[in-house]
C-alpha positions in Angstrom: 0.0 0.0 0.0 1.0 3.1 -0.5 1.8 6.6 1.6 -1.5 8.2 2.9 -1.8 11.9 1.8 -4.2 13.3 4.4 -6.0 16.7 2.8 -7.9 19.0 5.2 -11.1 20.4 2.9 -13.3 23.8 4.1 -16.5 21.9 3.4 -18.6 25.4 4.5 -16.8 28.2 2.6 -17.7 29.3 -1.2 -20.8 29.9 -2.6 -22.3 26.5 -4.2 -22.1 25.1 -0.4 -21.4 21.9 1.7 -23.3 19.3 -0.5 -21.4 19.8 -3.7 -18.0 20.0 -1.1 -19.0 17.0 0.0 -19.6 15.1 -3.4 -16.2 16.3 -5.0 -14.6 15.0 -1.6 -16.3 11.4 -2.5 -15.1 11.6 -6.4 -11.4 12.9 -5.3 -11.2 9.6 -2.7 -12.1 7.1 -5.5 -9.2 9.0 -8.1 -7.0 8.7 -5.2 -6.7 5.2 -3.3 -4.0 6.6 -1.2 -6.0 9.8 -0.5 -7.7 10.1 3.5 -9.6 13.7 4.2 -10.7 15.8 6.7 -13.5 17.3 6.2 -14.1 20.6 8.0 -18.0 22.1 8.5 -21.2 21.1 10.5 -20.1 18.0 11.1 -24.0 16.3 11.6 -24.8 18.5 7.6 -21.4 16.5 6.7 -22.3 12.9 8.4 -25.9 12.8 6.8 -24.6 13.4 3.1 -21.3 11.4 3.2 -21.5 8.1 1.7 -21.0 4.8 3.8 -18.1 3.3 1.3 -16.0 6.1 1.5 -16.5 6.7 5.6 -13.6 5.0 6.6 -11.3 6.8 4.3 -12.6 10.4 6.2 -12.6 12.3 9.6 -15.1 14.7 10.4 -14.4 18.0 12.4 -17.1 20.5 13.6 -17.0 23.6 13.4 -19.4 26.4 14.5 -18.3 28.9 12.3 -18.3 30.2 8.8 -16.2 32.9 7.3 -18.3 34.7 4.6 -17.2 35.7 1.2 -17.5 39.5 2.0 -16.1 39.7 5.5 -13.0 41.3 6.2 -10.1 39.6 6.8 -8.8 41.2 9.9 -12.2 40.3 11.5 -12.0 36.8 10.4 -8.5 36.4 11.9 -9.6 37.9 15.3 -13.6 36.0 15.8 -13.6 33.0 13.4 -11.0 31.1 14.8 -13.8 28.2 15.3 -14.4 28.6 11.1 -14.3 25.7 8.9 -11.6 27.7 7.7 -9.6 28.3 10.3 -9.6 25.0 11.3 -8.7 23.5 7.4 -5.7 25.8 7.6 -4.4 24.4 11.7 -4.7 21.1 10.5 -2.3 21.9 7.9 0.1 23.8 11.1 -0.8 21.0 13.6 0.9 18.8 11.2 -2.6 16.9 11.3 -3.1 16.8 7.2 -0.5 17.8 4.7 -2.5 20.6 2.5 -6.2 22.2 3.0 -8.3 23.3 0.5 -10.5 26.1 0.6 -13.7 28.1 -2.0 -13.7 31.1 1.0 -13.0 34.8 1.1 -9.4 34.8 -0.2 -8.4 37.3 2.0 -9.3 35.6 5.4 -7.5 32.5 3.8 -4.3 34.2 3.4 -4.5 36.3 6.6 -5.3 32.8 7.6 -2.4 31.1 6.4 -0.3 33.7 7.3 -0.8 33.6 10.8 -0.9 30.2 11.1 1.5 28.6 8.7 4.0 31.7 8.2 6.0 32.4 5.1 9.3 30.9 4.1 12.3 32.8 5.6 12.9 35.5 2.9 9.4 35.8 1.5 7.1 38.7 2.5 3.8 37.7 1.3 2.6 34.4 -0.4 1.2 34.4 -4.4 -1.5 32.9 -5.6 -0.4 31.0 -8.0 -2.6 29.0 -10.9 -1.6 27.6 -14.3 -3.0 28.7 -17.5 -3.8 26.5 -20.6 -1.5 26.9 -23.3 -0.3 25.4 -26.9 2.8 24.1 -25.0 0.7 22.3 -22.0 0.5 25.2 -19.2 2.3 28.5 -18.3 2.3 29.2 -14.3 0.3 32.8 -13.8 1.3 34.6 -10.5 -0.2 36.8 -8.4 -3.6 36.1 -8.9 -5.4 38.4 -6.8 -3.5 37.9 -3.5 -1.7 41.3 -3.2 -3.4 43.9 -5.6 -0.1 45.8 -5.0 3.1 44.9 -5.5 6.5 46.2 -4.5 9.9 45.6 -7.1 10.9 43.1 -4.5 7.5 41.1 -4.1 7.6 40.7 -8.0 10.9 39.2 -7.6 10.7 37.4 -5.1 7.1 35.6 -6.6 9.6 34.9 -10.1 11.9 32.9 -7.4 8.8 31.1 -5.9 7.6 30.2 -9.1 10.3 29.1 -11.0 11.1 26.6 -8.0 7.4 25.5 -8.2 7.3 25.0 -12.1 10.9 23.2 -11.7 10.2 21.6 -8.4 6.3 20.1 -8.9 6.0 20.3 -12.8 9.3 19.2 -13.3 10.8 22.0 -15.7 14.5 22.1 -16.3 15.6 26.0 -15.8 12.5 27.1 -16.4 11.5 30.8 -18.4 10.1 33.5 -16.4 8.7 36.4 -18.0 6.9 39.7 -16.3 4.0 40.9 -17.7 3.7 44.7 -18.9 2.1 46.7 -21.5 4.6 46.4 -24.4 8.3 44.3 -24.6 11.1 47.7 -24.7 12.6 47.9 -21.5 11.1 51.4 -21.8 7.2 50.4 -20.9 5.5 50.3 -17.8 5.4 51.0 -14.6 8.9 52.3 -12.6 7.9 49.0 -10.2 7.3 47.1 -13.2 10.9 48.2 -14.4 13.0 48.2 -11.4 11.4 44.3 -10.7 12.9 43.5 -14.1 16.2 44.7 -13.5 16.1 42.9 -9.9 14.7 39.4 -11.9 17.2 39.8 -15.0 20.3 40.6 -12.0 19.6 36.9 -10.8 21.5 34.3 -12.4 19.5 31.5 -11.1 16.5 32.9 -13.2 15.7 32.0 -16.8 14.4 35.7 -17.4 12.8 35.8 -20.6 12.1 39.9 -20.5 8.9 42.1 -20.7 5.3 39.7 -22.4 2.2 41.2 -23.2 -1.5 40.3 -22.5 -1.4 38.5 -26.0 1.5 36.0 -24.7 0.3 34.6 -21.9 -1.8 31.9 -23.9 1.4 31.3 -26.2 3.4 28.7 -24.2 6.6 31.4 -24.8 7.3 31.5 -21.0 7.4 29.1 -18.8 5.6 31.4 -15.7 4.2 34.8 -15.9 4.7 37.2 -13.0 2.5 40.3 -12.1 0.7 42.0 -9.4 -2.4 40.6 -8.1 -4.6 43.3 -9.8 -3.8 42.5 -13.2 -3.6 38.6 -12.6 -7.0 38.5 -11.3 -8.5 40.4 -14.3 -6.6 38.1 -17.0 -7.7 35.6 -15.6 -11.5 36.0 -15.3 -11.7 37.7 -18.6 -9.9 35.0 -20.4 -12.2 32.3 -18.4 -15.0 34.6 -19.0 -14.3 34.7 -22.8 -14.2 31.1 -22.9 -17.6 30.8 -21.6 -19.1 33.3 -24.3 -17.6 31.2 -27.0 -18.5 27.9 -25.6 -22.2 29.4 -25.1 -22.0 31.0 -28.9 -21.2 27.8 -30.2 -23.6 25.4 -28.4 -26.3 27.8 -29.0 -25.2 27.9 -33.1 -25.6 31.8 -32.4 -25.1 33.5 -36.0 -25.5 30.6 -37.6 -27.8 29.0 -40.4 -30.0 25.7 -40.2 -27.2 23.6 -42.3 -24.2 24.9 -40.9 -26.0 24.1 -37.1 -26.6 20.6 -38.6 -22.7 20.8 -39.5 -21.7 22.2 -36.0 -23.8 19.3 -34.4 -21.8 16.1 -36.8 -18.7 18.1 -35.6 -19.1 18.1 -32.0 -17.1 15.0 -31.1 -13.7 16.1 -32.7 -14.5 19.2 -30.9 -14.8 17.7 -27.5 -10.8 17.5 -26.7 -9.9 20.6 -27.6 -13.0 22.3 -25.4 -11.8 19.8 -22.4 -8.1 21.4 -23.3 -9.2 25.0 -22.2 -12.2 24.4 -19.7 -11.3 26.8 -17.2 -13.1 24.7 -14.3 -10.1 22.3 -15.1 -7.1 24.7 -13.8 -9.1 25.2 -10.9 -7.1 25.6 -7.8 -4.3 28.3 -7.2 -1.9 27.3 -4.3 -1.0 30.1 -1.8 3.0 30.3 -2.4 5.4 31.1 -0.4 4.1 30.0 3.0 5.0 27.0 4.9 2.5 24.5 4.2 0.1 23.7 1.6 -2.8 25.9 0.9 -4.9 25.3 -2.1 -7.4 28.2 -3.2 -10.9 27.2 -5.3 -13.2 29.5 -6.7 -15.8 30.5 -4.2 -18.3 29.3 -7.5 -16.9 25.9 -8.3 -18.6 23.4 -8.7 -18.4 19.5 -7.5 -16.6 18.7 -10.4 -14.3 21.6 -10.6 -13.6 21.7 -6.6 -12.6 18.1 -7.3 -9.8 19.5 -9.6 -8.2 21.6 -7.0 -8.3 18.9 -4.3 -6.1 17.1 -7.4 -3.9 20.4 -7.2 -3.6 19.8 -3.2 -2.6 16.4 -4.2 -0.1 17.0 -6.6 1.9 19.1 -4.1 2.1 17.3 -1.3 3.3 14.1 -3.7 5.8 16.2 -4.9 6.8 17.3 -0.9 6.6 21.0 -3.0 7.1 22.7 0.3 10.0 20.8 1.9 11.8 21.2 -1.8 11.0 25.0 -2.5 12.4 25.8 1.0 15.3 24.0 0.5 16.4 25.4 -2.5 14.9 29.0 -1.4 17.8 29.0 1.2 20.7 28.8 -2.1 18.7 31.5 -4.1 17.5 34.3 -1.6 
């Protein structure tokens, strides 16, 4: 048999609530043999809904508490420390499960983490960092909407952190790192934007790859993308937002006559894999980086079936022991 990965999940947080938690906790334990979780809510909601065959394979722990998605995080931190939250994230410090997962208010889960878990030595604030589909397989896109803004020396040190996680977890050799601006010359942007580049480029560890624009982060050209948490988060939800109006578009045959819909229709199946390629409920699940433990980060609207996909990001980092590996080699670089 193999080595049990315990995951802690925040069964109450997000907005589709604990029932469809609960169901992409049962589907992630039958993907996983080796998988055991601890699931974190109103335990008697949690006992009543979880199946009999996968009981055994799960721990229940109550909590009163729920952190909402509009609270503010510096009242979560002081009078929801009996939150399903809360809890998720001290398993993770108690050394009671390896990662947590979480749908909540992103800022109570990294005020959260934080305060519980730290950051590595080094590292001021943790990224949230997600990857991004692309015609070379996936391009690492940090900050996501952790830390709106960003000093020259965050930006540089979230190019360290994820270089070591595309190396480390997606096993990249030197792996390209490229900061996201306006236009390429070294002229463009922001002075914080410009002085992070010259901090990133001064690093011979990194594989700087210069300036990229909006129109490169789908290319595959880089092998991680680094910006502030402002524009990360509004890449990212307009590109998963356009996918959505072309996915609607086409199953509706919007524009189109009654034979080319007949067409569309017979053409649907060598559509399919390409569709799956750049679902966006498939790269859910951005892991906080840079603190020490595991923290993985759903959308608050995800579904059973996409939830399920970041409890698969929880487990690919703790197989990959990406927090024991980043630290260690954080200690050469910083």
């Amino acid at each position: 048999m193999g080595q049990i990965t315990t995951i802690a999940l925040d069964v109450m947080s997000g907005d589709c609530g604990p029932r469809s938690r609960i169901c992409a906790a049962q589907d992630a334990l039958t993907r996983h043999p080796h998988l055991h979780l601890v699931l974190v809510g109103d335990s008697r909601f949690i006992r009543e809904h979880l199946s009999r065959e996968v009981s055994d394979r799960v721990t229940v722990v109550h909590a009163a508490q729920t952190v909402s998605m509009d609270e503010r995080p510096s009242r979560a931190l002081r009078s929801k420390q009996d939150s399903s939250m809360w809890l998720a994230v001290e398993q993770v410090a108690m050394g009671m499960s390896q990662a947590c997962v979480s749908a909540g208010n992103t800022g109570a889960l990294m005020a959260m983490g934080r305060h519980l878990l730290k950051t590595f030595p080094g590292i001021d604030r943790p990224a949230l960092v997600g990857q991004v589909p692309t015609s070379a397989g996936g391009t690492l896109l940090l900050d996501l909407g952790a830390n709106v803004d960003c000093s020259a020396d965050l930006l540089f040190q979230f190019a360290v952190l994820g270089s070591l996680l595309k190396s480390e977890v997606y096993d990249v050799v030197n792996p390209s790192v490229g900061l996201l601006n306006v236009g390429e010359e070294d002229i463009k942007g922001s002075e914080t934007v410009r002085l992070a580049q010259q901090l990133i480029e001064s690093h011979e560890s990194l594989n700087y790859a210069g300036f990229i624009e909006g129109d490169d982060l789908y290319s595959g050209r880089v092998d991680v993308v680094v910006c502030d948490g402002f524009a990360g988060n509004v890449a990212l939800k307009a590109s998963e937002a356009a996918v959505r109006m072309v996915a609607h578009k086409l199953a509706a045959g919007v524009g189109l006559n009654s034979w080319q819909k007949v067409l569309l229709k017979l053409l649907k199946p060598l559509f399919k894999p390409m569709a799956a390629s750049i679902d966006p409920g498939r790269y859910n699940g951005a892991m906080l980086l840079g603190l020490q433990g595991i923290v993985v980060k759903s959308h608050g609207a995800a579904d059973a079936r996409q939830f399920g996909f970041a409890i698969d990001q929880a487990v690919r980092a703790v197989e990959h022991n990406a927090v024991h590996r980043i630290n260690e080699r954080l200690e050469e670089l910083l």
